[in-house]
N, C-alpha and C positions, 0 to 999 in steps of 0.2 A: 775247358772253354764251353760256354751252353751259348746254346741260339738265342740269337736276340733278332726279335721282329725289327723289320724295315720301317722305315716312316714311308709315305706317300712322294712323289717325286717333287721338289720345292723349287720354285723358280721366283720368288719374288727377292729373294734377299741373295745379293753377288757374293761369291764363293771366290774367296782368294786361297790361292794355294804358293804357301812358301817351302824350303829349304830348313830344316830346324839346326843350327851349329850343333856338333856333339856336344859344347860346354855347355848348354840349355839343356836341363832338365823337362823331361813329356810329364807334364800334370795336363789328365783330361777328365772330364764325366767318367764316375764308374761305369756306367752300362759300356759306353766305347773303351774301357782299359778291359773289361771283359770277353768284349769281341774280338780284340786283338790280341790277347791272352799275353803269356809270359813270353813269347819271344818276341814282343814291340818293344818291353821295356829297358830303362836305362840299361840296370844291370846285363842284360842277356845281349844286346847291342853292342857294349863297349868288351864285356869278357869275350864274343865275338869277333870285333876287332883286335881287342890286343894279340889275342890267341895266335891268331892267322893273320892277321897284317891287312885283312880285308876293310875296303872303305864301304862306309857307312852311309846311305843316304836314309832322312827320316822327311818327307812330306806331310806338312799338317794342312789342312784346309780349315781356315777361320770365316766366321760367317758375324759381323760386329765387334770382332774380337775375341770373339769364342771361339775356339777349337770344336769344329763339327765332324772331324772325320781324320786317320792319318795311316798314313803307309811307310814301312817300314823296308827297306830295301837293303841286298847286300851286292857288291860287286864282283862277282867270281872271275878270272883269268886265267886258264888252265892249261895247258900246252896236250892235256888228253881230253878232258875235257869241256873246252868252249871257253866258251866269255860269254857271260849272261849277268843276269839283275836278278836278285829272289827274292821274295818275300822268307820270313820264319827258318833262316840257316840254324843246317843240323837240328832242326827240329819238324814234327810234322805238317803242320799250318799254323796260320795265326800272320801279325803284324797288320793285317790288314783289317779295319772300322771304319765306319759312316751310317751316319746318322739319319741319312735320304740317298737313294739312287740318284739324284743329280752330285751329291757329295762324292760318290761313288764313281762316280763315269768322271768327273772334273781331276779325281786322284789318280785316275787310271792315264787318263788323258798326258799328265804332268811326267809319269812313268815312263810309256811311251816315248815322250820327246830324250825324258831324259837318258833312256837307252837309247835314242840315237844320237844324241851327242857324246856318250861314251863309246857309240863304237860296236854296241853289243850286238850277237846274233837273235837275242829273242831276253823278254821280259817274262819273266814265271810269276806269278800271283798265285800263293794258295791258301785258301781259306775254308770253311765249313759250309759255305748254301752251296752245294754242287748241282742242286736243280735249280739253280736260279740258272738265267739264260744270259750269258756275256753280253756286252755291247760292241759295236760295230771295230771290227780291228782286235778283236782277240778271240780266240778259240778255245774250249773247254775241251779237257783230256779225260775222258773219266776211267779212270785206272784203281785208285783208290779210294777208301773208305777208311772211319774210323767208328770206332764200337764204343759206346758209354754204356756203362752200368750203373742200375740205382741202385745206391748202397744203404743201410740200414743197420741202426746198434742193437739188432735182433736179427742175429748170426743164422737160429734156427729157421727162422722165417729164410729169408736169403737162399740157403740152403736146401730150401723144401721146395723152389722156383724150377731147379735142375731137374736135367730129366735123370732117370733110375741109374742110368751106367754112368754119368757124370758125377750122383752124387757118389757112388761105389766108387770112382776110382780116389775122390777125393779122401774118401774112407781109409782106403788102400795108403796112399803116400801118408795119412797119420800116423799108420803102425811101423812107418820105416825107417822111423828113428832119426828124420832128418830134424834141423835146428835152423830157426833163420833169429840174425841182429837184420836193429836197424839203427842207423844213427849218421855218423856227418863223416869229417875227415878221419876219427877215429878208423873209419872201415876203408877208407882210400886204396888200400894198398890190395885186399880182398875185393873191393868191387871192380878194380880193375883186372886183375888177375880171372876172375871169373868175366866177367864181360870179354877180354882178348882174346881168350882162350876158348869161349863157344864162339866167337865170331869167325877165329881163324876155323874154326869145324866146319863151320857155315858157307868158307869160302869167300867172306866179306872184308875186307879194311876195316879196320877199330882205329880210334883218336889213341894220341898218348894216354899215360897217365898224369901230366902237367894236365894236359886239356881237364881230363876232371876236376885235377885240383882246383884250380884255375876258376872252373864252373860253381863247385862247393862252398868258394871262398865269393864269388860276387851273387850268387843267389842267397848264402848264408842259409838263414831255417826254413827256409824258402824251395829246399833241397832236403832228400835223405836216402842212400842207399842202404839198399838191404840184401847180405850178403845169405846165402845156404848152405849149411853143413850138413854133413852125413857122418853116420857110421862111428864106432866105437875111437875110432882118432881123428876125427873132426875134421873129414875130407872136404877140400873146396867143392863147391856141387852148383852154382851157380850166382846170378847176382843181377840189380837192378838199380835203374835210379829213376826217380818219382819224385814230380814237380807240386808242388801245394799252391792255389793258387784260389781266394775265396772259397768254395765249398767245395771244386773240385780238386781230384787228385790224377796225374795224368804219369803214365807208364813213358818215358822216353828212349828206355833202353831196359832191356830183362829178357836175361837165356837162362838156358841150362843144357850143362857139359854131357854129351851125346849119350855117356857109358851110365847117367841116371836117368834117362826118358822112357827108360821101360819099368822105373821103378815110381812115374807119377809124379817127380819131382819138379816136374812144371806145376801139376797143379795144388801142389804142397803151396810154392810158391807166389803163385795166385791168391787163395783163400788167405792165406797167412796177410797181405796184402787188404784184401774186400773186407776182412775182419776187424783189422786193426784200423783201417780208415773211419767205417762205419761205425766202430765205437767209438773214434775219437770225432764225430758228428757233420764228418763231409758225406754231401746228396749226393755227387757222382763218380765213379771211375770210367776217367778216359781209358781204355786199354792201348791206345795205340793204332796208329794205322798199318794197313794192311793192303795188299793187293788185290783188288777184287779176283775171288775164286782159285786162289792158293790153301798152301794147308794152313798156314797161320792164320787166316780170315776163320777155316772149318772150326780150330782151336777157340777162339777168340768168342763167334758163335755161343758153345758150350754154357758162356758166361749169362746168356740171354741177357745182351746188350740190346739199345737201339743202336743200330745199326746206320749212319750218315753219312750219306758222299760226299767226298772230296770235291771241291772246284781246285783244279787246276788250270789256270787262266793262263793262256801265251799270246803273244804280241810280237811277231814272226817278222822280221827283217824279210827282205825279197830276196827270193832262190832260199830260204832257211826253211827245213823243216821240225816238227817238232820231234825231240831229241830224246830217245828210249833210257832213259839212265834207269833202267828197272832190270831186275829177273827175267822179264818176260822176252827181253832184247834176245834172241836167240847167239849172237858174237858173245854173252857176257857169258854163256856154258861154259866154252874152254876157259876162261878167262876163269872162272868161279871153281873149273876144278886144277886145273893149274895152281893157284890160291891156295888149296885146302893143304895140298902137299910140299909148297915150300915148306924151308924150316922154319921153326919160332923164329930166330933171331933175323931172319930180313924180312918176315912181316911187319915186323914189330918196329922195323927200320922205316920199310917202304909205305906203311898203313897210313901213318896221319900225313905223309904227302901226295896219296895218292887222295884221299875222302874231303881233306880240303878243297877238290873238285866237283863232289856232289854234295854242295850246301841242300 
């Protein structure tokens, strides 16, 4: 998703803000389908809904009859949980665009009301300008960041950006004989298997493997994961999957299995990645968000990203506070290592009912 400048605040022309039915298709301005990235759209919406059962709300603000701005909402009801409204479920920002700060505060406003006619504890908005400053009745979280890279079809250049031990270690994971595919449903079955399996390392909840399918099938080429192999009988070694969307390419998920991290297999993974994007002639790699000042953020770094805050926007019911669903929550310790040491088969049970709670 890239920044797109604001317009000046516009008060001459009345900002109606409706309800869009899901059977209405979102056609808007490219510049606003870029701000709101791929998780506004149709597809990622309705696979959303179907997936998980969650309702859908999509706010457009019309200005003449033109779509000037739209917000994209999901309903969550969690019995661990909460009950909230999110902007960009299971993914890291986006759904939200506008075209003017009064477009902006009128979509926000519409939000608002309408978490409180559902009931909810708090409304979450998250998007890209994390230095822009809320408007009155919501509060910024700044917890996270996400890392773009400019990418380029001149690998050596790219390459020569890193500093001396980054590019050595990249050096390193070439000689070690790992292999990566990329492609669609074809690798369904390996990118999930790699994804569950560092998640459960990690102490996290993973979605099914339907959810991917599921995801594969309504993003179509729009989607592609890329699985890693190692080693003389083509060991699972990790996997990913990476949204295309205009020029950029954005990381939404991508590990690797604990017992190759000391053999550079992250950043096999990576390069393999910033390589293959930049010669097929996308400007940027999203890496993905991060917690400000975690190891994945130091990681992430290495890549000499620009570096963008998070807005994280809440809209706090009375007596609500805002709600730590991060690492950083000290109650999630136990909880994460608990996690690591169940067995596979009631993670893999209890995972996509438990993470359907943190859209």
């Amino acid at each position: 998703m890239m920044k797109v400048a604001l317009m000046q605040p516009q008060t001459s022309a009345t900002i109606t803000i409706r309800l869009l039915p899901l059977t209405e298709s979102l056609t808007c301005a490219e510049l606003l389908a870029r701000m709101a990235s791929f998780s506004a759209l149709d597809s990622w919406t309705k696979f959303v809904s179907d997936v998980y059962g969650l309702s859908v709300y999509r706010l457009v603000a019309e200005t003449n009859g033109e779509i000037v701005g739209l917000l994209a909402l999901v309903h969550i009801k969690h019995f661990i949980f909460g009950n909230y409204l999110t902007t960009a479920p299971f993914a890291s920002y986006g759904g939200f665009a506008f075209s003017s700060l009064d477009v902006r505060d009128a979509l926000l406003e519409k939000a608002r009301a309408l978490g409180r006619d559902l009931e909810a504890d708090y409304v979450n908005v998250r998007f890209d300008l994390g230095e822009s400053i809320p408007p009155e009745g919501w509060v910024q979280h700044p917890v996270y960041s996400t890392y773009r890279a400019d990418l380029s079809s001149d690998a050596e250049a790219m390459l020569a950006m890193y500093n001396s031990d980054h590019r050595n270690h990249i050096r390193k994971s070439l000689k070690k004989g790992f292999n990566i595919k990329f492609g669609h449903l074809d690798l369904l079955d390996d990118a999930y298997e790699g994804l569950a399996r560092s998640m459960h390392e990690l102490g996290s909840p993973y979605h099914s493997k339907d959810y991917l399918r599921r995801m594969a099938e309504s993003l179509g080429p729009a989607l592609e994961f890329a699985v890693l192999y190692g080693g003389l009988r083509g060991e699972l070694v990790g996997a990913g999957v990476f949204i295309l969307q205009g020029n950029v390419v954005t990381n939404l998920h991508a590990n690797i299995l604990r017992k190759f991290r000391s053999d550079y297999a992250g950043e096999f993974l990576y390069w393999s990645v910033i390589k293959r994007y930049g010669e097929k002639g996308f400007a940027v790699f999203d890496i993905g968000r991060s917690l400000i000042g975690s190891g994945n953020e130091t990681f992430k770094m290495k890549w000499k990203p620009h570096k963008q805050l998070l807005a994280y926007w809440y809209a706090l019911q009375p007596g609500k506070r805002i709600p730590e669903l991060n690492q950083k929550n000290p109650k999630f310790q136990v909880v994460i290592w608990m996690w690591k040491h169940l067995p596979d088969f009631m993670v893999r049970r209890l995972g996509p009912f438990l993470i359907k709670g943190l859209a």
